[in-house]
KELO-523716 format. One line per field, with one value per residue (C-alpha): residue number from 1; z, y, x. Coordinates in steps of 0.5 Angstrom, whole numbers, plus 500, padded with zeros to 3 digits. Each point is the difference from the previous one (the first is absolute). Layout:
BEGIN
resi: (NUM; ...);
c3: (Z; ...);
c2: (Y; ...);
c1: (X; ...);
END
This chain:
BEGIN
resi: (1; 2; 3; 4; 5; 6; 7; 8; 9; 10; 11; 12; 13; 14; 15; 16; 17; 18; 19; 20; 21; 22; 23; 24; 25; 26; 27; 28; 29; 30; 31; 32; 33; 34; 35; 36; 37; 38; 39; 40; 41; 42; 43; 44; 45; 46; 47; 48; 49; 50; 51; 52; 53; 54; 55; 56; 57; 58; 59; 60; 61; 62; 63; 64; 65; 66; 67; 68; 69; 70; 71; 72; 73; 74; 75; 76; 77; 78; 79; 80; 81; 82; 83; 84; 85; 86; 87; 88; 89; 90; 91; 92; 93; 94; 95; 96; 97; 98; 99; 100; 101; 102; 103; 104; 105; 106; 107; 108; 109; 110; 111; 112; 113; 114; 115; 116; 117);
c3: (500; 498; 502; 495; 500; 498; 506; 501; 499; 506; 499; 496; 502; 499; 503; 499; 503; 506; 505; 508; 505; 500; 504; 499; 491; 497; 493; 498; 494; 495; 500; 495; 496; 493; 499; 492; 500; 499; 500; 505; 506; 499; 502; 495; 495; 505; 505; 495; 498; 508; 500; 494; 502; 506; 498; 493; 499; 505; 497; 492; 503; 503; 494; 495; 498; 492; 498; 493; 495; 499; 492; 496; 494; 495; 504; 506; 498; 498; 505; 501; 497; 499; 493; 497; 495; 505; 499; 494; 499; 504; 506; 501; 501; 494; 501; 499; 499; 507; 505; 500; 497; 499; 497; 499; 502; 496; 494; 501; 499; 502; 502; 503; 508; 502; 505; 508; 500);
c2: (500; 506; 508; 505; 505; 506; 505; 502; 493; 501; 505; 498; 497; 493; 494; 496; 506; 500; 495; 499; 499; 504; 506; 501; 499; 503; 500; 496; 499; 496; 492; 496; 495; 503; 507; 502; 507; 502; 494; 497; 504; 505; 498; 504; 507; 505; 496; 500; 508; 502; 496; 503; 507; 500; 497; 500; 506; 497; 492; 504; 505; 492; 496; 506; 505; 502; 505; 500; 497; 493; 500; 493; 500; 492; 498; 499; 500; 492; 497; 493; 499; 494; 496; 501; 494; 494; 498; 497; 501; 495; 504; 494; 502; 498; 498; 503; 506; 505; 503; 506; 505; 506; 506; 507; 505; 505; 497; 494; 495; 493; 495; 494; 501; 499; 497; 501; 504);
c1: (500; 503; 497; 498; 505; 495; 502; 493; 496; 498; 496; 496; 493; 498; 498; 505; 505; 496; 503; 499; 494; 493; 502; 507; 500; 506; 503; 505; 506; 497; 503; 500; 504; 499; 500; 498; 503; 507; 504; 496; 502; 492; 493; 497; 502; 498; 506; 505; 499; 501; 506; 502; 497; 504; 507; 500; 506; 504; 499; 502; 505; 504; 499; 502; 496; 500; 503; 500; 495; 502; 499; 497; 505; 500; 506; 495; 493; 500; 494; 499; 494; 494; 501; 493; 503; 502; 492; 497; 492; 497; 505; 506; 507; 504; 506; 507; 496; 503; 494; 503; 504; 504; 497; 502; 495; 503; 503; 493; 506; 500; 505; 501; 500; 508; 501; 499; 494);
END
């Protein structure tokens, strides 16, 4: 079980936050194996903005911020895309045929997938 790490989940009003007895109710943290946002680490959209509102500056200014445009040129706009060709009509894989491919989103150039991706 893993925390919510929404730094005001708990502030938000549902049942399944509301935990203790009847005259000492309280709102708690959520808890749960699986969270769908962020990676896993939010219970929900308006959690993952809190934290995001909250510490988002110092979270870029650490894994480096961008200073400058990053520019996509046909050295570094290949993808790793579907084959739409690896299936005949009736949707059965032929064979040697690869599932995916390289393709160039500048160029619309394709390659076979190298090696390692």
């Amino acid at each position: 079980m893993k925390y919510c790490q929404g730094t005001n989940c708990h502030t938000y009003d549902t049942k399944d936050r509301k935990k203790g007895s009847k005259d000492n109710k309280r709102n708690e943290t959520r808890k749960r194996t699986n969270f769908y946002y962020g990676g896993g680490n939010f219970c929900s959209l308006n959690c993952q903005t809190d934290w995001f509102n909250t510490h988002g500056d110092n979270a870029i200014n650490y894994f480096g911020r961008v200073e400058s445009p990053i520019v996509l040129v046909e050295a570094n706009a290949w993808q790793q895309i579907y084959n739409r060709e690896c299936r005949d009509n009736s949707y059965n894989l032929i064979e040697g045929v690869p599932q995916t491919i390289d393709y160039n989103i500048i160029t619309k150039a394709t390659r076979p997938t190298s090696e390692g991706n």
